[in-house]
C-alpha positions in Angstrom: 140.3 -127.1 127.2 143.6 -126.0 129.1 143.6 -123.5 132.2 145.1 -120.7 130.3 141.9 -120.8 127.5 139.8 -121.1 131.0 141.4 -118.3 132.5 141.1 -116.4 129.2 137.2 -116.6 128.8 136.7 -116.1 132.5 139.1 -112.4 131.8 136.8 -112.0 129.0 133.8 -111.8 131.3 135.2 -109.8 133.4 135.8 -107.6 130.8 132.3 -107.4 129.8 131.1 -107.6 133.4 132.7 -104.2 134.0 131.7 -102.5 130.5 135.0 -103.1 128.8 135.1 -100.3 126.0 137.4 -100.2 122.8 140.4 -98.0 123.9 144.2 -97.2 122.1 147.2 -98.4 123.8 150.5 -96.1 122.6 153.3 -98.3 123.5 156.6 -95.7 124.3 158.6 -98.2 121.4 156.1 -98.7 118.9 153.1 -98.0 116.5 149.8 -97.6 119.2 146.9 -100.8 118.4 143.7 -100.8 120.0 142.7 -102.7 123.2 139.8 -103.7 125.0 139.9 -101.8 128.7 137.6 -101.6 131.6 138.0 -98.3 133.5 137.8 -97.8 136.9 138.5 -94.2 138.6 137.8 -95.2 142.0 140.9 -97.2 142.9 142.5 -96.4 146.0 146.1 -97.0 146.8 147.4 -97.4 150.1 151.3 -96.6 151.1 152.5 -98.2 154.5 155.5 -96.9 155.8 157.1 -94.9 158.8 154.7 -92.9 160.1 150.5 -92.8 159.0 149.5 -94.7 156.2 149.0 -92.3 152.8 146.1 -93.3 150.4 145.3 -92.3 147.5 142.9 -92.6 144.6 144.0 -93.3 141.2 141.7 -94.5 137.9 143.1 -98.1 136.8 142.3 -99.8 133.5 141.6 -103.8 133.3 143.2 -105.3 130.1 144.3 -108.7 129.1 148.0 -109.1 128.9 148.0 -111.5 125.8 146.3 -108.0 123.7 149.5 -106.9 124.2 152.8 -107.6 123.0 155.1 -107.4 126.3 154.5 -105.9 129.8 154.0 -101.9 129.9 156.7 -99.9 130.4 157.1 -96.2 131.6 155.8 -94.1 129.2 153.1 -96.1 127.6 150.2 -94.2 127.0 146.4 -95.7 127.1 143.4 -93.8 125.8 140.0 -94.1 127.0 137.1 -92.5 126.4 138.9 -89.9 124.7 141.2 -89.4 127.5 145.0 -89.9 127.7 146.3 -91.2 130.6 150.4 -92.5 131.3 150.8 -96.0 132.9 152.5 -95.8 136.0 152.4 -99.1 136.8 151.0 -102.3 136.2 150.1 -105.4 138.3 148.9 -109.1 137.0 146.8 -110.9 138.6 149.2 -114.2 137.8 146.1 -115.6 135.6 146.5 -113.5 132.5 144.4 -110.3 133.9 146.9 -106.9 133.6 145.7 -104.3 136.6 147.7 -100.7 134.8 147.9 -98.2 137.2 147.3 -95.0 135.3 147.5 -91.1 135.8 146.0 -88.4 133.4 147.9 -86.5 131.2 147.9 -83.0 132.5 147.3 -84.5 136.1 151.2 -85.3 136.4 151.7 -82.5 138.9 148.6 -83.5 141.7 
C-alpha cells in the first residue's frame, strides 16, 4: 500500500467523521458532477495586517481533490444541502484533503 492510498482512506474517514453528504460541484468550464463534501459554517478567518486583526466567519466544504478534475477556479459553484454557494478559495492540506472556502449565493454583498 503506497502513502497516497493511505492518505486517501484516512480523507475518507474524515469525510465520514464529519457527516460528508452527497453534494454537486458546477465547475465555471464544464458539465457540474457530484462530490462528496463535509460542511462546516463555523470557519473563522483571520486577516493580519496594518492595524487590528479582522476575522471573519465563513462556511467551508471538505472535499477530496482527486473527485475532481483540476483545482477550483473563481466561479465554481458547490451545492449542498440544497444551497449554492461560490468558491472563493481553496486550500490543500498537501496530503490530498481540498479546504474550499465558500460564500453563499445571494450573500456576495455581506
Amino acid at each position: 500500500m503506497t502513502w497516497d492510498d493511505l492518505a486517501n482512506q484516512v480523507l475518507d474517514k474524515v469525510l465520514d467523521t464529519f457527516d460528508a453528504t452527497d453534494a454537486v460541484y458546477y465547475p465555471s468550464d464544464a458539465e457540474e458532477f457530484p462530490i462528496r463534501a463535509a460542511l462546516s459554517k463555523a470557519y473563522v478567518e483571520v486577516a493580519v495586517g496594518v492595524g487590528a486583526p479582522v476575522s471573519s466567519m465563513r462556511p467551508i466544504a471538505l472535499v477530496k481533490l482527486a473527485d475532481l478534475d483540476r483545482r477550483p477556479l473563481p466561479d465554481d459553484e458547490i451545492e449542498i444541502h440544497e444551497i449554492r454557494y461560490r468558491i472563493i478559495d481553496s486550500q490543500t492540506d498537501g496530503e490530498g484533503g481540498l479546504t474550499l472556502v465558500l460564500n453563499r449565493i445571494g450573500d456576495d454583498d455581506e
